[in-house]
C-alpha positions in Angstrom: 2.3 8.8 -10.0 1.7 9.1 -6.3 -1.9 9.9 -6.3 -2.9 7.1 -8.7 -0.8 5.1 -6.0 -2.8 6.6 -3.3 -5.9 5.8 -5.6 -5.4 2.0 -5.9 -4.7 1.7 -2.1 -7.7 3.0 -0.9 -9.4 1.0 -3.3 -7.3 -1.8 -2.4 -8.0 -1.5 1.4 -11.8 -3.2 1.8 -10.1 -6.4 -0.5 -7.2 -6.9 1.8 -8.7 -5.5 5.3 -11.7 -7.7 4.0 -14.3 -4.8 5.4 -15.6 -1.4 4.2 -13.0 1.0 3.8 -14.4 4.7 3.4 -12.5 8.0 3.4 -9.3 6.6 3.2 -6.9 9.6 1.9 -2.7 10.0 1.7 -3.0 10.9 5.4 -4.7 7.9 6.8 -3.0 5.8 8.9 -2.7 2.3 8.3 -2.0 0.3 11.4 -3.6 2.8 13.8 -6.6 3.6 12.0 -7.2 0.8 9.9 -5.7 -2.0 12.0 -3.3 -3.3 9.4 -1.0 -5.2 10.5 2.3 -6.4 8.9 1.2 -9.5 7.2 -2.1 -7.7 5.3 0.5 -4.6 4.7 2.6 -7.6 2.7 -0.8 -8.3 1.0 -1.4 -4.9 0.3 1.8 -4.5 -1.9 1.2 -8.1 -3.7 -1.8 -7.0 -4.5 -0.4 -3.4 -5.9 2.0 -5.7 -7.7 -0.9 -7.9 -9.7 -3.0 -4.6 -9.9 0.1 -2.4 -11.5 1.3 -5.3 -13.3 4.8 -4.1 -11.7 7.3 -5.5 -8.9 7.8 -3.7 -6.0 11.0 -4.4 -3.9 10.4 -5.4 -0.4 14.1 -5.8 1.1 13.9 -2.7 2.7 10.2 -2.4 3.5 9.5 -1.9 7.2 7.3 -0.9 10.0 7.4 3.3 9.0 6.9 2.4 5.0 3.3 1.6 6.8 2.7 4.9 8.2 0.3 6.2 6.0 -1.5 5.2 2.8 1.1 8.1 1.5 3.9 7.1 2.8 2.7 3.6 1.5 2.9 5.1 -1.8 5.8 6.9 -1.7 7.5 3.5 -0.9 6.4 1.8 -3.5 6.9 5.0 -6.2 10.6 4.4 -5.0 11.0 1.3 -4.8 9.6 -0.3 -8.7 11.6 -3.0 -9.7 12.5 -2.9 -13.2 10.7 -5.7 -15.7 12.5 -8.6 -16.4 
């Protein structure tokens, strides 16, 4: 699960960023790297939630969840809200 998550970030990235994205892996970081900042990282993980078809609980998402694209992935791995 975490590497397809890892998977549809990167390819995620260039869409939100809205510029080329290449060698994104787990261990890139997000804000210092790529420049993200909090209100694309929000658009990231809406746009995991229309790509995944899932929900992803935000309450608790913050600042460190934005560390990596891993650590990215491990929040939303942990955090899937179940379906309606």
């Amino acid at each position: 699960m975490r590497e397809q998550l890892v998977d549809t970030i990167c390819d995620l990235l260039p869409l939100v960023l809205k510029r080329e994205v290449t060698g994104a892996t787990a261990d890139t970081t997000l804000m210092e790297a790529l420049g993200m900042s909090s209100t694309t990282g929000l658009e990231l993980v809406l746009e995991l939630e229309e790509r995944l078809a899932v929900e992803i609980s935000v309450e608790d998402l913050g600042r460190d969840d934005f560390g990596t694209v891993g650590s990215l992935a491990d929040y939303v791995a942990g955090n899937l809200l179940p379906e309606a």
